[in-house]
C-alpha positions in Angstrom: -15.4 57.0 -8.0 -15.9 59.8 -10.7 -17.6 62.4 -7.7 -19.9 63.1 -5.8 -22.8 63.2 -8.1 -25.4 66.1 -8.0 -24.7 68.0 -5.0 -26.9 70.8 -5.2 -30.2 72.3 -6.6 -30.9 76.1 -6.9 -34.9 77.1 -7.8 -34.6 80.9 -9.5 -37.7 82.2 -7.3 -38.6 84.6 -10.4 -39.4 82.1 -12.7 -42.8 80.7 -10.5 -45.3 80.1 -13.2 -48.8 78.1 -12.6 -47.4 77.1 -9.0 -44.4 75.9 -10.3 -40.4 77.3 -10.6 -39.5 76.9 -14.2 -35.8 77.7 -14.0 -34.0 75.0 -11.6 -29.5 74.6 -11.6 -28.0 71.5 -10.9 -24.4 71.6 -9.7 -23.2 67.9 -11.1 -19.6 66.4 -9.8 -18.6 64.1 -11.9 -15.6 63.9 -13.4 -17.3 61.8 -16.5 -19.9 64.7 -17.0 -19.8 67.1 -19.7 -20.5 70.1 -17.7 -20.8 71.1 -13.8 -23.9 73.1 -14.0 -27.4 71.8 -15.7 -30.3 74.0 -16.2 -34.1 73.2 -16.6 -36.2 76.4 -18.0 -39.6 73.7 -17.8 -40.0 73.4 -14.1 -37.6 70.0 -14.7 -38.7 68.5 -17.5 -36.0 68.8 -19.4 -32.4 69.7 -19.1 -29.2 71.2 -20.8 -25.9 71.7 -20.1 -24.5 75.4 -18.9 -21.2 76.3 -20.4 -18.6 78.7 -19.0 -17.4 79.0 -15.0 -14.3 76.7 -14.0 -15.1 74.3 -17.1 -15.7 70.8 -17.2 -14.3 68.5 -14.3 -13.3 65.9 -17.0 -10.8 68.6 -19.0 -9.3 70.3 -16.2 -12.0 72.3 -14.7 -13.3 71.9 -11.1 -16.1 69.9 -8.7 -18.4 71.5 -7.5 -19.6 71.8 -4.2 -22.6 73.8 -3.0 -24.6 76.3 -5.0 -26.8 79.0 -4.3 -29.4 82.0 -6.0 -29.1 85.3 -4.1 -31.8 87.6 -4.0 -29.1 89.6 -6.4 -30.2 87.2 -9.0 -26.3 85.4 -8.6 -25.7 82.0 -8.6 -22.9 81.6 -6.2 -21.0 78.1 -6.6 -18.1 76.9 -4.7 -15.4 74.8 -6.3 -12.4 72.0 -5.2 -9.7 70.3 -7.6 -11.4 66.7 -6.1 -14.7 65.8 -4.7 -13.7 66.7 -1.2 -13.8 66.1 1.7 -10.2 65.5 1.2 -7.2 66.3 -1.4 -8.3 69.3 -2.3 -5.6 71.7 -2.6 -7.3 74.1 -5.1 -10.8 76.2 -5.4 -12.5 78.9 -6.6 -15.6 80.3 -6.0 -17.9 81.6 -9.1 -21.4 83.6 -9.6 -23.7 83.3 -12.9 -25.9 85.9 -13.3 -29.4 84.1 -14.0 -31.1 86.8 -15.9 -27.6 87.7 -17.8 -25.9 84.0 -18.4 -22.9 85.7 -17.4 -20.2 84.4 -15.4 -17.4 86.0 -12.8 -14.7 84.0 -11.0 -15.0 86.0 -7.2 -12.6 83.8 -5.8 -11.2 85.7 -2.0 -8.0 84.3 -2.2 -6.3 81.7 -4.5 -4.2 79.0 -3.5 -1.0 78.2 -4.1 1.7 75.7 -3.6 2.4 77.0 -0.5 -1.1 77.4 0.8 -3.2 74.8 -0.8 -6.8 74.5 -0.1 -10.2 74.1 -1.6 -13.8 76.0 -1.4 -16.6 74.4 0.3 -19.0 75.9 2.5 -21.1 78.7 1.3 -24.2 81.4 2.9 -25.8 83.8 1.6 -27.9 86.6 3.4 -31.3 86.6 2.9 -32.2 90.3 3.9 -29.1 92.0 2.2 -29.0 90.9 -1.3 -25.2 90.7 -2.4 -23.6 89.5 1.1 -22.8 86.1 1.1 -19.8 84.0 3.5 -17.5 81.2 2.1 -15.5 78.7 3.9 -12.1 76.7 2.8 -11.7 73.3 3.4 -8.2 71.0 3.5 -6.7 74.1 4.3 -3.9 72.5 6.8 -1.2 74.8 6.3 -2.2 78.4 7.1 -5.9 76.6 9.1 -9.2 77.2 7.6 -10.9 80.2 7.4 -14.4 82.2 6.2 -14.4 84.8 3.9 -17.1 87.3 3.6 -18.7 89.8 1.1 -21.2 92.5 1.2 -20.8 93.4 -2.7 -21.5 90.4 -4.2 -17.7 89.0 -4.1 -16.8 91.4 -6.6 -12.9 92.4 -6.3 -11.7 94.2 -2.8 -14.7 93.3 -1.1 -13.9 90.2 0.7 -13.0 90.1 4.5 -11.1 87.7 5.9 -12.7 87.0 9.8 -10.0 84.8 10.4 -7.6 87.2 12.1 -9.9 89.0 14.2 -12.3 86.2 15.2 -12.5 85.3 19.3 -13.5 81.8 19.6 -15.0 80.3 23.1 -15.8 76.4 23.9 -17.0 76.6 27.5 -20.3 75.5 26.8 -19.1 72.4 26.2 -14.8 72.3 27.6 -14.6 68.8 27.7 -15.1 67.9 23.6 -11.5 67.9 21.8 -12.2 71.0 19.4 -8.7 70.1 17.7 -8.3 73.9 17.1 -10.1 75.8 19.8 -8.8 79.1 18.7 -9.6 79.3 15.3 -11.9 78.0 12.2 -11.4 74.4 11.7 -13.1 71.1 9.5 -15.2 70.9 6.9 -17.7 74.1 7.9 -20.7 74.0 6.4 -22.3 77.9 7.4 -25.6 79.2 7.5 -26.6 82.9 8.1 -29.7 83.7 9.6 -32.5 84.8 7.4 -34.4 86.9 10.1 -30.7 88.3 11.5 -28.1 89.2 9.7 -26.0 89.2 12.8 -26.1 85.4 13.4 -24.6 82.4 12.1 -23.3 79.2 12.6 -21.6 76.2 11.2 -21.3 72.5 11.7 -18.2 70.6 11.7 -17.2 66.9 12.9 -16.3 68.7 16.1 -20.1 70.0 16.3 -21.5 73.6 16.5 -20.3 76.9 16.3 -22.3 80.7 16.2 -22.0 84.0 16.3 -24.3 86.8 16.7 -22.6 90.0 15.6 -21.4 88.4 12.1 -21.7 92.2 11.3 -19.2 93.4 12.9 -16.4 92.5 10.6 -17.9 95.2 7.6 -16.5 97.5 9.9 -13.2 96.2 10.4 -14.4 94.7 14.2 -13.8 91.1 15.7 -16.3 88.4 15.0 -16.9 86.4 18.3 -17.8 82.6 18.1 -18.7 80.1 20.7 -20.4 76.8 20.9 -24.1 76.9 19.9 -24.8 73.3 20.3 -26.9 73.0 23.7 -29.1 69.7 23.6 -26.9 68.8 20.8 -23.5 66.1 21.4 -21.1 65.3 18.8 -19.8 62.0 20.2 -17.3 61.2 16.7 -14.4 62.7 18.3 -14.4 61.3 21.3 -11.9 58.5 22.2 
C-alpha cells in the first residue's frame, strides 16, 4: 500500500463558467505520486501537478488528509507522516491561497517526540469566512484534541478547546466512550453552516455536538454531549 489514494476534492466556487466550476484540487496520498495536490483550471479536463505545501509524500513530504476552499478563498489541507488512521506521529496543517498560488504552513501545535500525533479532521465555517476547526489524530500520549481559528490559522490565533471543554454521555451511558471526559478517535468535525454555534463529530464511538462552539473566542468552555438520538454505534460493543 502506497496511500490512500485521492481523498479529497475542493470546487473553487468563483471559477463557475457556462454551469460548470473550472478550477477543481485534488488532494492525492500516494506515496508514488509526484505531488499531493492536482489542479484542473478546465472544469476537469485536464490536470497538473501543484508544487509547494509539505512537498511530495515520496521525498519526505506528508499525506494528505482532507481538504477544503473557504469562503476566504484558502484551501485548507490537513497532513500526517502515514496514510492514517494509524502511525502517524507527525502533521501539519497548510492553506493555498487560490487566487494568489501562495502557500502558509498554519500548523496549531507541532509535534514532537514526546507528543507525537498527526492532523486529520478539518471544518470550516460557512458564515464567517476565515474560522475553520482541526482535529489530531494518533494523539495517545497527551489524548486528542480540536483546535480552532477565527483568523484564518494565521500565527496566535489558534485555541485549544481541549482544556476547557465539558463533555456529557447520558444520552446514551451504557456505550464504552473509552474517554468520556475528553476528545477521543479519529474525529471527523463538521460546523454548521446555518449556526456557527453548533458542531459535531463522528468517531468509532459514535456522535458528539455542541451548540455554543463560540464560546471558546472568548476564552469560555465548549460543552459537548452525545448527539446521536436514533443513531447506535454497535463496533464497540463486546
Amino acid at each position: 500500500v502506497t496511500g490512500a489514494g485521492i481523498v479529497f476534492t475542493a470546487f473553487y466556487k468563483p471559477s463557475l463558467a457556462n454551469g460548470r466550476t473550472q478550477t477543481i484540487f485534488a488532494g492525492v496520498s500516494d506515496s508514488k505520486a509526484p505531488s499531493t495536490l492536482y489542479v484542473s483550471t478546465d472544469a476537469g479536463a485536464h490536470w497538473s501537478a501543484v508544487s509547494g505545501g509539505p512537498g511530495a509524500t515520496g521525498t519526505g513530504g506528508m499525506y494528505p488528509n482532507h481538504g477544503l476552499i473557504g469562503p476566504d478563498g484558502n484551501l485548507y489541507i490537513t497532513y500526517g507522516n502515514s496514510p492514517g488512521p494509524y502511525g502517524m506521529s507527525s502533521g501539519q496543517v497548510w492553506k493555498y491561497n487560490v487566487g494568489q498560488k501562495t502557500w502558509q504552513n498554519i500548523t496549531p501545535l507541532a509535534p514532537t517526540s514526546s507528543d507525537s500525533f498527526g492532523y486529520d479532521g478539518l471544518a470550516l465555517d460557512a458564515k464567517k469566512p476565515g474560522t475553520l476547526i482541526v482535529t489530531t489524530v494518533d494523539r495517545y500520549t497527551n489524548g486528542d484534541t480540536i483546535f480552532r481559528s477565527t483568523n484564518s490559522g494565521t500565527a496566535g490565533s489558534w485555541i485549544d478547546l481541549k482544556p476547557k471543554a465539558t463533555m456529557s454521555w447520558t444520552q446514551s451511558p451504557w456505550a464504552p466512550w473509552g474517554h468520556p471526559t475528553g476528545f477521543q478517535g479519529w474525529m471527523n468535525p463538521v460546523i454548521d453552516p446555518f449556526n456557527s454555534n453548533n458542531a459535531f463529530y463522528g468517531t468509532g464511538g459514535g456522535i458528539f455536538g455542541t451548540t455554543n462552539l463560540t464560546a471558546a473566542d472568548s476564552g469560555q468552555a465548549t460543552n459537548w454531549a452525545v448527539a446521536a438520538k436514533g443513531l447506535e454505534e454497535t463496533v464497540p460493543q463486546t
